[in-house]
C-alpha positions as CSV (number, residue, x, y, z in Angstrom):
1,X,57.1,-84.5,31.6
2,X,57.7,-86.9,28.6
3,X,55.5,-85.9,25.4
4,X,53.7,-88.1,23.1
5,X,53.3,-86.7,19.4
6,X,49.4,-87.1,18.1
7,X,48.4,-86.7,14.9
8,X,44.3,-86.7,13.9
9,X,43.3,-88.1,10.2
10,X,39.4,-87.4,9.8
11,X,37.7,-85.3,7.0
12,X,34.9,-84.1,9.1
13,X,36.2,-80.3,10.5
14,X,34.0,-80.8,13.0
15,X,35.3,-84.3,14.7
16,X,38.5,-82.8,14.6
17,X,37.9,-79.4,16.2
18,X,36.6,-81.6,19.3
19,X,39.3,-83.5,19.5
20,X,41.4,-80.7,19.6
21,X,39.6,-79.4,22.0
22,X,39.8,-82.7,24.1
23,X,43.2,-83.4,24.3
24,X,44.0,-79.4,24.7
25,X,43.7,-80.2,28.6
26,X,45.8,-83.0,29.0
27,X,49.7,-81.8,28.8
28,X,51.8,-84.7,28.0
29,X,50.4,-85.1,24.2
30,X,50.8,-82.9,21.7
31,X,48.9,-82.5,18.5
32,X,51.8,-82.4,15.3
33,X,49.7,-82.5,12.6
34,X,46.1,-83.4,11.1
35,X,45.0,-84.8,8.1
36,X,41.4,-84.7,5.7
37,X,42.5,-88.2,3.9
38,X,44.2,-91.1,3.5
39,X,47.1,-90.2,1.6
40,X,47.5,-86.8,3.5
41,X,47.9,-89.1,6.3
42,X,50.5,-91.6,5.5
43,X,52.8,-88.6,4.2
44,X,52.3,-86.5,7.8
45,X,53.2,-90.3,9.4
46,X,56.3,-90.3,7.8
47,X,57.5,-86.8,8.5
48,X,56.1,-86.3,11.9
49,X,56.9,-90.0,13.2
50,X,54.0,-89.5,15.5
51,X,53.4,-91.8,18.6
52,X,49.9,-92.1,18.2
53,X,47.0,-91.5,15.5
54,X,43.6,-91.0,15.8
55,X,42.1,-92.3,13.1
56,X,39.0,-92.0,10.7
57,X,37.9,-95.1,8.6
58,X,35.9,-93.6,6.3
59,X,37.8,-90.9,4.4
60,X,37.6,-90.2,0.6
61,X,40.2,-91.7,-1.5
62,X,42.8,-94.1,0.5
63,X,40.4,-94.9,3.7
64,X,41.8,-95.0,7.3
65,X,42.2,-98.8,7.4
66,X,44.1,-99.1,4.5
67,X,46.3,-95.7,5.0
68,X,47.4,-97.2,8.6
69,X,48.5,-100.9,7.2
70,X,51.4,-98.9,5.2
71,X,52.2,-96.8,7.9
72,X,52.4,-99.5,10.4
73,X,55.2,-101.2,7.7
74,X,57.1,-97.6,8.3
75,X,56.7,-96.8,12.1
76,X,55.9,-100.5,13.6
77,X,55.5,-99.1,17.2
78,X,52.9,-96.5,16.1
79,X,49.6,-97.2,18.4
80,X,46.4,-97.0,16.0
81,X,43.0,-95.0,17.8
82,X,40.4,-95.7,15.2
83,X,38.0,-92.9,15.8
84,X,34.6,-93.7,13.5
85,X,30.7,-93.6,12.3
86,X,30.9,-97.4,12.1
87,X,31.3,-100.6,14.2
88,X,31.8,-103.3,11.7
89,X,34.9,-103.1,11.1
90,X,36.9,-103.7,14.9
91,X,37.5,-106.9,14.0
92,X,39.7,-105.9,11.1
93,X,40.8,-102.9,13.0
94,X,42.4,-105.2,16.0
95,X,43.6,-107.9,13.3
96,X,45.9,-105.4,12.4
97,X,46.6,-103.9,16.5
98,X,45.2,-101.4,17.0
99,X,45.1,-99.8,20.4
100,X,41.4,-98.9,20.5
101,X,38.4,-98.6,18.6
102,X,36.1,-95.7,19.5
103,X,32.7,-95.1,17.6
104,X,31.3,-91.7,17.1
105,X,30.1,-89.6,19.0
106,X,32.8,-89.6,20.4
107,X,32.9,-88.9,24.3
108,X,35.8,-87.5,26.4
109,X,36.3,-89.7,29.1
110,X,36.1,-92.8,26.1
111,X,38.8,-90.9,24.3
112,X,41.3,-90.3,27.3
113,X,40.8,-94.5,28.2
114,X,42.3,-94.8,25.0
115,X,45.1,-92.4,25.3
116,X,46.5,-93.8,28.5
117,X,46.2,-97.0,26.6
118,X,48.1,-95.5,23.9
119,X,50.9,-93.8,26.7
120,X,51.1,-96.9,28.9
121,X,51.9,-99.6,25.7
122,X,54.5,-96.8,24.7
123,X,55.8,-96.8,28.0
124,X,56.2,-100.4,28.4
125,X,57.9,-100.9,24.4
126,X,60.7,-98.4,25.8
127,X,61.5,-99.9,29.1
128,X,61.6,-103.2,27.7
129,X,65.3,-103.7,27.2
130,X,65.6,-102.7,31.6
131,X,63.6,-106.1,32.0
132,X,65.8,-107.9,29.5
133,X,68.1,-110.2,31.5
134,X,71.5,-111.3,29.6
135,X,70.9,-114.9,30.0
136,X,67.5,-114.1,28.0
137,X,67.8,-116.9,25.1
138,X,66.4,-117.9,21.9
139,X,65.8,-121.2,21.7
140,X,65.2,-122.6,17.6
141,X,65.9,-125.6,15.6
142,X,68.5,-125.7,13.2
143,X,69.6,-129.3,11.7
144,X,68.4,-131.3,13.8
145,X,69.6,-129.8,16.9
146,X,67.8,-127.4,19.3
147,X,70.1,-124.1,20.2
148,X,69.7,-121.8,23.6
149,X,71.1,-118.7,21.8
150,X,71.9,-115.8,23.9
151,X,69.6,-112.6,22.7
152,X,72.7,-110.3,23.8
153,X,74.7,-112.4,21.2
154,X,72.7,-112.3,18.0
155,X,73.2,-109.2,16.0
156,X,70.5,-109.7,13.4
157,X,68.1,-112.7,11.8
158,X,68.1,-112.2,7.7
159,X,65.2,-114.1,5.4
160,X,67.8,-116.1,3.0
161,X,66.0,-117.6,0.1
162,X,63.6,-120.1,2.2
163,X,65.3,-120.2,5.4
164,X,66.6,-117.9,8.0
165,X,69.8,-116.9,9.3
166,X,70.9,-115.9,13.0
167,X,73.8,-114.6,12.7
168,X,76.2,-114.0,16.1
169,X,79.7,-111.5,15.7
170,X,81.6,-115.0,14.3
171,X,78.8,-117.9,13.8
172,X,75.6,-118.6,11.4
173,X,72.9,-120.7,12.7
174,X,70.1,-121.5,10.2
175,X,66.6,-122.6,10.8
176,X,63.1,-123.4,8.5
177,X,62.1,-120.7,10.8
178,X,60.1,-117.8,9.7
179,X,61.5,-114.6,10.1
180,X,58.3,-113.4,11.3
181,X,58.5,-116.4,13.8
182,X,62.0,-115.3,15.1
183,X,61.2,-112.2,15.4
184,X,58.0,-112.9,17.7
185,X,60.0,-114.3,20.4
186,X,62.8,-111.4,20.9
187,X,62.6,-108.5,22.8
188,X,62.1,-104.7,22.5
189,X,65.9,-103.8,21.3
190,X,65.2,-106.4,18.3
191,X,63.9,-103.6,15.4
192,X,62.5,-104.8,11.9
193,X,65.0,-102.6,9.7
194,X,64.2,-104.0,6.0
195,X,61.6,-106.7,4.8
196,X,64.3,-109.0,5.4
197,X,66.3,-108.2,8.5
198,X,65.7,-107.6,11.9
199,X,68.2,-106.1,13.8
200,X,69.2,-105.8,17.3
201,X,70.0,-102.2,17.6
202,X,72.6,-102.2,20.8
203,X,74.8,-103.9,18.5
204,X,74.8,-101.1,15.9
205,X,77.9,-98.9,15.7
206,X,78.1,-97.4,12.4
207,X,75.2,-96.7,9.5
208,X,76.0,-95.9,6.0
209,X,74.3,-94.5,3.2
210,X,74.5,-97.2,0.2
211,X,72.7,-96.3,-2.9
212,X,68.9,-96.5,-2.0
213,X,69.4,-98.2,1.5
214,X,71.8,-98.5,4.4
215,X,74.0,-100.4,6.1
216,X,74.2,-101.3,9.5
217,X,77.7,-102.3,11.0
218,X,78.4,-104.1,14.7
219,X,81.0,-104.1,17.5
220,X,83.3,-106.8,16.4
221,X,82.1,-108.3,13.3
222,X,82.7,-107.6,9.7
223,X,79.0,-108.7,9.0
224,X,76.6,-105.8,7.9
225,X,72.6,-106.0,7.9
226,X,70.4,-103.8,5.7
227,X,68.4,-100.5,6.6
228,X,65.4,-99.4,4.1
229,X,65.3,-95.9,3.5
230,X,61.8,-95.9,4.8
231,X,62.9,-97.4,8.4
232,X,65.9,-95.5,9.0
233,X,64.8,-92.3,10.7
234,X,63.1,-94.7,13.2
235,X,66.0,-97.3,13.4
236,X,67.8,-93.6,14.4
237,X,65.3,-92.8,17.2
238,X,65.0,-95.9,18.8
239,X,68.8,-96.7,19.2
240,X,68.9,-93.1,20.7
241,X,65.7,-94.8,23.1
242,X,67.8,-97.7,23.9
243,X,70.6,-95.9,25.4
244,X,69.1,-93.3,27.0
245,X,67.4,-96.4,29.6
């Protein structure tokens, strides 16, 4: 049975003890790690690379909606469970995607909801690239003409200056295109790697340490994309993902 990594950020001992006690009966998620603030948080996020975090808001020194913004810029896929005293702030909560919002006190059947939630968008994000057809195609502007670019022929979009680059194994196609607007309309093997590349991870063959980042290289091109230091552990784990499917 797969497992799905959990780890609890809430300074009340209590909340946590009944979460434990909670997900204790249900086999497939694990607990990795918990946390009593912010900051204690974000640094067990980027060790444990969790699947899912249940989430306090209100927590003394960085609070829970704050600490989950920088770890969603570290572990993209990671599905939010905002466990809290407090309603008001959902709306912000979903802005930013979470998977569910449960107010105190907190009640098991409410919790397991959102765990399957949790399992079954986690689920879906790793089979995606089974449902990807080849002829799947990218369809953008770029100097006046529309292109139908193959997805299985791009090996990464870069942010250059204002504009933004697809890049194939021998062509360049630009577009006034947001990265952020590119990257909306590909599919689950398509991984943010740096704040200015996304990267479609079949294509990588080699990574290199280079000074404080790392390079990507593809099948078949000399062309290279960047990895942060901060993304590569989970640019690691989901190319593994990929090719286990």
């Amino acid at each position: 049975m797969e497992s799905f990594k959990i780890i609890i950020a809430d300074d009340n001992a209590t909340s946590r003890t009944l979460l434990r006690h909670f997900i204790h009966v249900l086999p497939q998620y694990k607990i990795v790690a918990e946390a009593v603030n912010g900051e204690e948080f974000v640094r067990l996020v980027l060790e444990e690379k969790p699947d899912i975090v249940l989430v306090d808001i209100n927590m003394p020194g960085l609070n829970g909606m704050e600490a989950v913004k920088i770890c969603k810029q570290a572990v993209p896929a990671l599905q939010i469970i905002f466990i809290t005293g407090y309603d008001e702030f959902a709306v912000e909560a979903f802005e930013i995607s979470a998977t569910d919002y449960i107010v105190k006190p907190i009640e098991r059947a409410r919790l397991f909801r959102a765990l399957e939630k949790a399992r079954k968008l986690i689920e879906l994000s790793r089979q995606n690239c089974l449902s990807i057809k080849k002829d799947k195609r990218l369809g953008l502007k770029s100097h006046g003409s529309i292109l139908f670019l193959p997805l299985d022929d791009i090996l990464f979009v870069e942010k250059e200056s204002r504009k933004t680059v697809i890049h194939t194994a021998s062509e360049r196609y630009e577009t006034t295109e947001t990265l952020s607007e590119i990257g909306d309309r590909l599919d689950g093997c398509f991984f943010k790697t740096h704040r200015s590349y996304i990267v479609n991870l079949k294509k990588i063959v080699k990574i290199e340490p280079a000074g404080e980042t790392y390079l990507a290289h593809f099948r078949d091109s000399h062309k290279i994309a960047y990895i942060s230091k901060l993304k590569i552990n989970e640019v690691q784990r989901k190319i593994l993902d990929i090719h286990d499917i």
